[in-house]
C-alpha positions in Angstrom: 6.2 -12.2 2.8 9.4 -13.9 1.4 12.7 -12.8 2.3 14.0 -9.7 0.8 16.1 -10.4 -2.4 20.2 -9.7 -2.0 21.0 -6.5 -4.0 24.4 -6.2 -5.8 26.9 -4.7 -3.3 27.4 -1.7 -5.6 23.7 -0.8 -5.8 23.7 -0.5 -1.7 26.7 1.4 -1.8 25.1 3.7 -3.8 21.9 4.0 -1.9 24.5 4.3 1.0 26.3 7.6 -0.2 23.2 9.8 -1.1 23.6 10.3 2.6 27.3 10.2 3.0 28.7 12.2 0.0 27.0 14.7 1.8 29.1 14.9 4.4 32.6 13.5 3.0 34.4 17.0 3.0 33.5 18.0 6.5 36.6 18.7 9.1 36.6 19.0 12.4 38.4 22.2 12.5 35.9 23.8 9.7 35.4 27.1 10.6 31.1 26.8 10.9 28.8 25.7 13.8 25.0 24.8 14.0 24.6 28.4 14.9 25.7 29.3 11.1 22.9 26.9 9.6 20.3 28.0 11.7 21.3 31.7 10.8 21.3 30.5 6.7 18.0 28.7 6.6 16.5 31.8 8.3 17.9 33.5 5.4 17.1 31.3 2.7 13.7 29.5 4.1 12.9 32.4 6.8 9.0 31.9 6.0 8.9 27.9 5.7 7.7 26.2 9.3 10.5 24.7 11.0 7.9 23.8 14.2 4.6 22.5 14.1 3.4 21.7 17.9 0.0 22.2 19.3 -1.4 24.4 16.3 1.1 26.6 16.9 3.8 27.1 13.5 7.1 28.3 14.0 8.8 29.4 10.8 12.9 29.0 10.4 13.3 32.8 10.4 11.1 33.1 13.7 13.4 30.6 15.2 16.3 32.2 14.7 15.2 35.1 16.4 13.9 33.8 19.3 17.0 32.2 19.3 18.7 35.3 19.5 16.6 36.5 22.0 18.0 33.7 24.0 21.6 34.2 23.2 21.3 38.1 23.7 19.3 37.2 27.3 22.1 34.6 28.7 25.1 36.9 28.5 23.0 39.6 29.7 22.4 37.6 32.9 26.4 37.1 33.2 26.8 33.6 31.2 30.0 33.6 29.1 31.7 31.1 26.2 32.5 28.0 27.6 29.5 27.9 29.9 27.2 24.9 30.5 23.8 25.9 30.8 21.5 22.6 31.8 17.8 22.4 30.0 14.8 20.3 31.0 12.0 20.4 29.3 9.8 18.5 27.0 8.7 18.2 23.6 7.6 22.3 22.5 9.5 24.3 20.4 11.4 26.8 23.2 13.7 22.9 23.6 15.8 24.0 20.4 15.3 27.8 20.6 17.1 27.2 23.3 19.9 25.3 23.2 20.0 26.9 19.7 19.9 30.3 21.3 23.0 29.4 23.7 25.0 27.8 20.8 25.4 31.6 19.0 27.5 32.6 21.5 29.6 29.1 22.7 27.2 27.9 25.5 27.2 24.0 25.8 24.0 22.8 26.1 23.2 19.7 28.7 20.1 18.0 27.7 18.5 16.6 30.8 15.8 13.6 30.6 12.7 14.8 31.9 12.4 11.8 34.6 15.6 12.9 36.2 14.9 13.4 39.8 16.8 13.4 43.0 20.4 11.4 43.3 19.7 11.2 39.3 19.2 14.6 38.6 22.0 16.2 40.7 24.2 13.6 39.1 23.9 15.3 36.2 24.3 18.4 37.1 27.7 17.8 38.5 28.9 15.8 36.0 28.3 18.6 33.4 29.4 21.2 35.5 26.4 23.7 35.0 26.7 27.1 35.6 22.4 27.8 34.9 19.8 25.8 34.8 16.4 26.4 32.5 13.6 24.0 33.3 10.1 24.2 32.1 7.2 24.7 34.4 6.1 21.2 33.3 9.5 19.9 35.3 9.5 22.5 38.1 8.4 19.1 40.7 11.2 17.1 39.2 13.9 20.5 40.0 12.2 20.6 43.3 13.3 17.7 44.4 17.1 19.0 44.8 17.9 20.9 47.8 18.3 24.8 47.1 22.3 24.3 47.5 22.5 21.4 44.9 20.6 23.6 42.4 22.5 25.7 40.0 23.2 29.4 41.3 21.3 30.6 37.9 17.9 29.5 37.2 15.3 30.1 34.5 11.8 28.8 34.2 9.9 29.1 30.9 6.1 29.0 31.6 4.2 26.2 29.7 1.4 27.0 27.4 -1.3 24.7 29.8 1.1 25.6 33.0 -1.9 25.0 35.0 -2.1 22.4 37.6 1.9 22.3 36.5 3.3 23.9 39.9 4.9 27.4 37.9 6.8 29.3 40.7 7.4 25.8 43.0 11.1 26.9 42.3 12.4 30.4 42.9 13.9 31.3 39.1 13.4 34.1 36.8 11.4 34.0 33.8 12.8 33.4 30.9 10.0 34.7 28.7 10.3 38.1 30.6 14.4 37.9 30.1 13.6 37.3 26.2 11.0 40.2 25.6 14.3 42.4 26.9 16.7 40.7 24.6 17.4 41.7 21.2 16.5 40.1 18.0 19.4 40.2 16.0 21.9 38.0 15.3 25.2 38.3 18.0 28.1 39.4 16.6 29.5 36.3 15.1 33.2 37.3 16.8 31.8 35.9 20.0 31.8 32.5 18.7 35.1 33.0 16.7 37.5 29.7 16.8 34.8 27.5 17.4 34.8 24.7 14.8 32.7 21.7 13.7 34.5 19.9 16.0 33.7 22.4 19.0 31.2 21.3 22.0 27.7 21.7 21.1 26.1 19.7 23.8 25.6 16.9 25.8 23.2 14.1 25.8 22.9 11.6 28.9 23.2 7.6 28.4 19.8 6.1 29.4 21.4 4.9 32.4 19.5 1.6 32.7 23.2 -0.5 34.2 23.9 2.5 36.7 23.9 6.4 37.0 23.8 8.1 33.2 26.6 9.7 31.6 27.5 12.7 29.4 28.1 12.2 26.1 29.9 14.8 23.8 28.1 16.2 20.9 30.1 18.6 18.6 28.5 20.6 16.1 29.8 17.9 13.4 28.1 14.9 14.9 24.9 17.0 15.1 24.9 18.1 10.9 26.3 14.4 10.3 23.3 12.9 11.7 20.6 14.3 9.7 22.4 14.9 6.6 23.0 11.1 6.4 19.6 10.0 6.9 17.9 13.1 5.4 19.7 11.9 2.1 19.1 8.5 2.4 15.1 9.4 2.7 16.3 12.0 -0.6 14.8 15.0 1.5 12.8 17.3 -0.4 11.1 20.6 -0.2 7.4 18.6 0.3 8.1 16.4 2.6 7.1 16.4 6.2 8.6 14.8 9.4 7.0 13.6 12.1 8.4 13.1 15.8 7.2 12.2 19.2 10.9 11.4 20.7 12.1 13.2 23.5 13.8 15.8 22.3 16.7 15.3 25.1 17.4 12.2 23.1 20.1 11.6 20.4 17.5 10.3 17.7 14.3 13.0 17.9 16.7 15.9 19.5 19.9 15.5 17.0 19.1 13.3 14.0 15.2 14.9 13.3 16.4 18.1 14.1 19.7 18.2 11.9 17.2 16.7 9.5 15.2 19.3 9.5 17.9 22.0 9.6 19.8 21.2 6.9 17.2 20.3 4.4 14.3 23.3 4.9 11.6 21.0 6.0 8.9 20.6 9.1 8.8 18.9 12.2 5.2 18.0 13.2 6.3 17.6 17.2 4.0 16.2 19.7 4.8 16.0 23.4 4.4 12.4 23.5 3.3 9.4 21.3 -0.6 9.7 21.0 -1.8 6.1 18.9 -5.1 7.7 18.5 -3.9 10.4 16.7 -1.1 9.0 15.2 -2.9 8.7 11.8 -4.8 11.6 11.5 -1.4 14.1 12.8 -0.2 12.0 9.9 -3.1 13.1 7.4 -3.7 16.2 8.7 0.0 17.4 8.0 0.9 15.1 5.0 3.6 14.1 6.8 6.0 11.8 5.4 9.1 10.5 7.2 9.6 9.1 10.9 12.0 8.5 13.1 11.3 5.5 15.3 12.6 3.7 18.4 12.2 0.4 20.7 8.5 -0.1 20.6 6.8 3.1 19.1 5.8 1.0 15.7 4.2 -2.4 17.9 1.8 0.5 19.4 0.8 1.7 16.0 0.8 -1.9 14.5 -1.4 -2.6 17.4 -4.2 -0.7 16.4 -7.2 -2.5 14.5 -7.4 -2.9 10.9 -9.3 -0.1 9.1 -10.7 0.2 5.7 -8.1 3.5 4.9 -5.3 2.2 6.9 -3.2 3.0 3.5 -5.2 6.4 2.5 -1.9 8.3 4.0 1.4 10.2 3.0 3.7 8.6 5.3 6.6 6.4 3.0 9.9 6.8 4.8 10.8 5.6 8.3 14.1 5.0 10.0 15.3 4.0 13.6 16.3 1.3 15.5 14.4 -1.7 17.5 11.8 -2.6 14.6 10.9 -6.2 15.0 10.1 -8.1 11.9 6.7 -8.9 12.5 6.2 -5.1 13.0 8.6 -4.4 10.0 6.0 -6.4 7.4 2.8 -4.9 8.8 4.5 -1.3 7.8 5.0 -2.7 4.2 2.1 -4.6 3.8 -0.8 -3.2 5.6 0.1 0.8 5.8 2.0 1.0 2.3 5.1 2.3 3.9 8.2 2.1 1.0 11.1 2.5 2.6 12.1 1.6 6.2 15.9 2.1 7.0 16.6 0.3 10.4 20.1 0.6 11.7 22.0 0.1 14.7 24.6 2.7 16.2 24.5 5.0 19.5 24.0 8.7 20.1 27.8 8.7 21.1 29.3 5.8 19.0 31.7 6.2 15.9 29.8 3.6 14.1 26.5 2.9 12.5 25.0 0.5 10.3 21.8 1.4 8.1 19.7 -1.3 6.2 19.0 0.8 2.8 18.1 -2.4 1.0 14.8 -2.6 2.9 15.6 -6.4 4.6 13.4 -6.7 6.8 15.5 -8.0 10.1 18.5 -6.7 9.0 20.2 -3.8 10.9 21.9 -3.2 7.9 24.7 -4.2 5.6 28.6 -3.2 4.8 28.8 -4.1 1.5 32.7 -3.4 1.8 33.6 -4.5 5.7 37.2 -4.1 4.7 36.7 -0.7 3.9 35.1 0.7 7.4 36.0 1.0 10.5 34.0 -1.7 11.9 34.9 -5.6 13.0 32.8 -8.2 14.9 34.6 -10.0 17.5 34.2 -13.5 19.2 32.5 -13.1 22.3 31.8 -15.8 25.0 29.2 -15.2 26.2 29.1 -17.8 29.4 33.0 -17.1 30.0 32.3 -12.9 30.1 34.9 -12.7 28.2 36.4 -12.4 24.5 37.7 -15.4 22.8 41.5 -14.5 22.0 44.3 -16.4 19.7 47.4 -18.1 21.6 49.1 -14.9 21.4 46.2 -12.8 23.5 45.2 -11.5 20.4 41.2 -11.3 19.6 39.2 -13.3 17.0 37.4 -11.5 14.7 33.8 -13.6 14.3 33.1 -15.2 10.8 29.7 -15.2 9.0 27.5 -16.9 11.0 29.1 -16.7 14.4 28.2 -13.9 17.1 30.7 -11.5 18.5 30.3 -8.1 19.6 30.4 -4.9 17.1 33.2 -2.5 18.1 34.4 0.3 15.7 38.5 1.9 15.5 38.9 5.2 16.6 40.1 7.2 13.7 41.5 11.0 14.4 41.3 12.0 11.0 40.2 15.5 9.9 36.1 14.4 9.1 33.3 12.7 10.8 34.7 9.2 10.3 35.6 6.7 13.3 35.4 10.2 15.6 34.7 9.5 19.0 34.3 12.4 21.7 33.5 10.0 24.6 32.2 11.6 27.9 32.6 14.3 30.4 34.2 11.8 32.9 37.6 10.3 31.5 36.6 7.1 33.6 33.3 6.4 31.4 35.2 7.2 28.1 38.2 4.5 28.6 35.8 2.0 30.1 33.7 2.2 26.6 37.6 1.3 24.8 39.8 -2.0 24.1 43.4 -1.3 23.6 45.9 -3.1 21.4 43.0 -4.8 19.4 45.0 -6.3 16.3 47.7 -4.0 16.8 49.7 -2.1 19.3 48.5 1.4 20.5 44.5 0.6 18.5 41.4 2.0 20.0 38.5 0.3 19.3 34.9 1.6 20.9 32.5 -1.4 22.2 29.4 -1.3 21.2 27.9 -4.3 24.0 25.6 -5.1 21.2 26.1 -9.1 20.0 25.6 -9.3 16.3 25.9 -11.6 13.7 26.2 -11.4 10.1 25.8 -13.3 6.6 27.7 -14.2 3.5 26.2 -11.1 2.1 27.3 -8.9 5.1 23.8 -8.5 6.2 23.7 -7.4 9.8 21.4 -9.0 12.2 21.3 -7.7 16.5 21.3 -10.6 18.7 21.1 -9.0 22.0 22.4 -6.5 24.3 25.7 -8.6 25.8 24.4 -7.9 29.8 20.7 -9.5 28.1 21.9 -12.1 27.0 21.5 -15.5 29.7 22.9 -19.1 30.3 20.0 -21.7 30.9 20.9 -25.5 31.4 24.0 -25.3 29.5 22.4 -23.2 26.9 23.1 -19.1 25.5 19.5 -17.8 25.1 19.1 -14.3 23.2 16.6 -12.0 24.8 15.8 -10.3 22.1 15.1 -13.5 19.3 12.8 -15.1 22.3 10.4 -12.3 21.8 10.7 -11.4 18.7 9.3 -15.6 18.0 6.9 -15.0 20.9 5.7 -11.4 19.3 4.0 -13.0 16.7 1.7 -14.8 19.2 -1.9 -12.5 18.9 -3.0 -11.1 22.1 0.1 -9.2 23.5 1.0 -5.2 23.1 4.6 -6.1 23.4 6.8 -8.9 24.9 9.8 -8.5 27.1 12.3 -11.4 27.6 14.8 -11.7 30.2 16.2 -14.2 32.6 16.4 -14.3 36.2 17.7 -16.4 39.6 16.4 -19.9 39.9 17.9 -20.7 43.6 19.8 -23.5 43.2 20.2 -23.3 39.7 23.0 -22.3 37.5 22.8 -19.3 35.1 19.6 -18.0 34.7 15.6 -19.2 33.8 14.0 -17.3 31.0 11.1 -15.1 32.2 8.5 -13.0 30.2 6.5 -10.2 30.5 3.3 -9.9 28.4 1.3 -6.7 28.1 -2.0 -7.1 28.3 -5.3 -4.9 28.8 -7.2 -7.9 29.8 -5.0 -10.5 31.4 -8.2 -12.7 31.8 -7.7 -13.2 28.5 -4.1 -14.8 28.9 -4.6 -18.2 27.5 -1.8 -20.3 29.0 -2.4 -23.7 27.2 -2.5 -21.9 24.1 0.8 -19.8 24.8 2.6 -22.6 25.8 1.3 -24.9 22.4 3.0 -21.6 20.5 6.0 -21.1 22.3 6.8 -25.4 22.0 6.5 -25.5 18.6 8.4 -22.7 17.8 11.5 -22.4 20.1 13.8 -25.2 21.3 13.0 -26.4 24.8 15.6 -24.2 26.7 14.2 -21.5 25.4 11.1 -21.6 26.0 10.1 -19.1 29.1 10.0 -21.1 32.4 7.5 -18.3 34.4 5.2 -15.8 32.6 4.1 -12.3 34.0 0.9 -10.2 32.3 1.2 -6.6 33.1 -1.0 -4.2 31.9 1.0 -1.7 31.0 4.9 -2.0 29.2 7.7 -0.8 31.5 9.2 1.4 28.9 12.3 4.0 29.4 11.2 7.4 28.0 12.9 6.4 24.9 10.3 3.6 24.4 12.8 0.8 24.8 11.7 -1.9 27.2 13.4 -2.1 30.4 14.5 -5.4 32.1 16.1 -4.1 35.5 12.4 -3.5 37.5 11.3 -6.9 36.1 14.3 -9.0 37.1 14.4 -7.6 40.5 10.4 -8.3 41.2 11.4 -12.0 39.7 8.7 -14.8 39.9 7.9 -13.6 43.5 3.6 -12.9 43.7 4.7 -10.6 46.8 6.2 -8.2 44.5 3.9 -7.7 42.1 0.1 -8.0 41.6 0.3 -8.8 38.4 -0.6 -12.5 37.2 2.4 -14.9 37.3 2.6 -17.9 35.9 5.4 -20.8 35.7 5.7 -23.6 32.8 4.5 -27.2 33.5 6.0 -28.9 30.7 4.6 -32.5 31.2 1.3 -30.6 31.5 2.1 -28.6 28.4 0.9 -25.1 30.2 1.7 -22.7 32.3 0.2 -22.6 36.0 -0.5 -19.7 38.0 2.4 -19.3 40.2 1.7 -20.7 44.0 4.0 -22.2 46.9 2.1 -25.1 45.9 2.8 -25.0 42.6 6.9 -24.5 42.8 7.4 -27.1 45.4 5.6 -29.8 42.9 8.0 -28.6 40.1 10.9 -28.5 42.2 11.1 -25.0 41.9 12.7 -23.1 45.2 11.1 -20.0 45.6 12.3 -16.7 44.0 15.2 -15.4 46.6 16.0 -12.0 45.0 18.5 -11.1 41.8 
């Protein structure tokens, strides 16, 4: 497929603002909450679905009184405004009753990932201060693992439909269905939420914590409508369409951006507890849907599949996200018919974000007026650690071409724009800001995400700045490494990342390949593809076929596991293999082997 065309900068402007216009006159001290819009679309759409999980439908206007149900239940059991009620729980539709339910009377909610255990778990907890706890029965093991003093004094299970086998009553709690059946179903009196704004608390969302323990990000009630609105009038939103999600609902992108979505423009959400590739197609028939939200690798699996003769007998036409390789990116367009795809780049908690509305495939996006946002590139060097600064200290803002890391100004206007509410711990919030930027007494937010851009101010991610690695005097991007070697047939997915050579300066490039059948790993043949196609620094020095991907529960890839095991055979079963370039293969990785390469054995990260 040849490179998308440039589009004049007016026509993506204008592509741009069928999703911002709609949220220009918001304040932050606008006297209306999530609670309000849930309360109007029960109104207005009462008997449209809102919910679609496991044949069961859940209409707007059944929502909304569960919902109250909720709200009516947790000041019953002593919670007050201002409370911080922690939820895990995965994809059903009690996740936003919930959280929804708390928000009518000035609960915060804090959305717990479902694989927080232990040190993890309690961690958060602490850091959001919660006064309750509600957990489904499907987490009860992962609650059990705190001990009975590190647990929240209030505690509510809600049972799962196939509880079974699920441990229900491993933790001593109260039901929350039976609390709910005691509540009432009408709205709270609105006065109990009175003075809460857009800009008020409406809950927190954890970091993925891949570098260290998570943090707590702040949501208000503006970022939540802001989300959606934007991309929901982007995709131009209408009363047939149909979304589809399988992200975690704890997560920014399926719990806030689908969601608001959903809320603000009337339409479904086909939910499913987790991605199913079998039945991705026929959810997608069966419902009509037609939008997705993606992220990290949740396209690859469905590009995966097998051609089929009706591959394009579907409804689906709009996707957005983040993490969409191109090789992935063209299959969409040319093999399932999919129209638009709108790939950005931003962060549950930043105050930026960049959306590719011109459909350019590689592109996480374009500002077709830089000068006019909030938003700056700055030289970054990378083998230094450090920024590159003018003889005064001041930074160097990167030109086209040249790679520097995104970082946005903090604006405290009255709207959305440049807002950022940072984290429950003051520490985590300055460490994510530079000071005194271009000018005295600036903010600016980092990103950590090394991008580079075109004459057309076409935005294209690098890497993540701790991904990025120095090999034999060389930078080497994680992330272009295996987006080249993705196109190689045989692979799931490919991870890239570098780790210790002892004795060696920087670090060796290293990747994993997923495999069903690593038998099937041809090593000449990968080696003939990677040569040709990358320069010779780049190229991976050791290999590693795993069967399955290490994926975060937000279906990014993670490095940390990998880099630790290294090219060590005692830490892993699975295959390993290290490049013989005069041989032009790879060899399966022995003493033997090393020692006639001069490589030292792997001695730990």
């Amino acid at each position: 497929m040849p490179e998308s065309p440039v589009v004049a900068r007016e026509v993506t402007m204008e592509r741009m603002m069928r999703g911002f216009s709609l949220v220009a006159d918001y304040r932050r001290d606008q006297d209306y909450t999530v609670a309000d819009r849930i309360e109007e679309r029960a109104r207005d759409a009462g008997r449209r679905p809102f919910i679609i999980f496991e044949g069961r439908t859940v209409t707007f206007g059944e929502m909304n009184v569960l919902a109250n149900r909720v709200a009516h239940a947790a000041l019953a059991a002593g919670l007050k405004r201002g409370d911080v009620v922690a939820l895990m729980m995965e994809n059903r539709p009690e996740f936003p009753m919930i959280w929804l339910g708390l928000a009518k009377v000035g609960i915060i909610t804090a959305l717990l990932n479902t694989d927080a255990r232990d040190r993890v778990l309690q961690h958060a907890l602490s850091q959001t201060r919660a006064r309750a706890l509600v957990f489904g029965s499907e987490c009860a093991e992962n609650i059990a693992t705190l001990a009975p003093e590190e647990r929240p004094a209030l505690m509510f299970e809600s049972l799962h439909s196939d509880a079974a086998g699920r441990s229900p009553g491993l933790v001593p709690a109260r039901s929350l269905e039976a609390a709910m059946q005691e509540a009432s179903p009408e709205n709270p009196d609105r006065q109990l939420r009175a003075g809460l704004t857009f800009g008020s608390t409406l809950y927190y969302i954890f970091t993925s914590g891949t570098t260290g323990l998570p943090k707590a990000g702040v949501m208000s009630h503006l970022r939540f409508v802001n989300a959606g609105e934007v991309i929901g009038g982007i995709w131009q939103l209408g009363p047939d369409d149909v979304i589809y999600n399988v992200l975690p609902l704890f997560h920014g992108a399926g719990g806030m951006v689908v969601v608001s979505a959903a809320l603000r423009f009337g339409v479904p959400i086909v939910l499913r507890r987790k991605l199913s590739v079998s039945e991705f197609w026929n959810d997608v028939r069966r419902h009509k849907v037609t939008a997705m939200y993606y992220i990290g690798e949740i396209c690859r699996y469905v590009a995966n599949q097998p051609p089929r003769p009706d591959d394009r007998d579907h409804t689906l036409r709009k996707l957005a996200g983040a993490g969409m390789r191109p090789d992935v990116w063209k299959q969409f367009i040319e093999r399932f018919g999919v129209e638009m795809i709108v790939e950005g780049l931003g962060a549950t908690e930043a105050n930026y974000g960049i959306s590719n509305v011109d459909n350019r495939i590689g592109s996480v996006g374009r500002l077709p007026y830089p000068e006019m946002t909030n938003m700056r590139v700055l030289r970054y060097d990378v083998e230094r650690g450090d920024y590159v600064r003018n003889a005064d200290g001041s930074y160097v803002r990167a030109k086209a071409g040249e790679v520097g890391e995104l970082v946005a100004e903090v604006l405290d206007g009255p709207g959305a724009a440049g807002m950022f509410e940072g984290y429950t711990s003051p520490e985590a919030t300055e460490s994510k800001l530079l000071r005194d930027v271009f000018r005295p007494g600036d903010r600016w937010v980092r990103s950590g995400d090394l991008v580079r851009f075109d004459e057309d101010d076409y935005y294209y991610f690098v890497d993540r700045m701790g991904d990025t690695f120095r090999w034999r005097g060389h930078n080497v991007s994680t992330e272009e490494v295996a987006e080249v070697l993705g196109a190689f047939p045989g692979p799931a997915s490919v991870n890239v990342y570098g780790v210790r050579v002892a004795g060696e300066e920087g670090r060796a490039g290293m990747a994993s390949l997923t495999w069903s059948d690593p038998s099937s790993f041809d090593p000449r043949a990968f080696h003939e593809f990677a040569a040709e196609r990358l320069a010779a620094y780049a190229v991976p020095l050791f290999v590693r076929i795993s069967r399955e991907a290490d994926l975060t529960s937000t279906f990014k890839l993670r490095k940390i596991d990998l880099q630790r095991d290294g090219y060590d055979p005692k830490r892993t079963p699975d295959p390993l293999y290290v490049r013989d370039a005069k041989a032009g293969t790879y060899l399966p990785v022995t003493d033997e082997t090393l020692k006639a390469l001069g490589i030292l054995p792997f001695a730990g990260d």
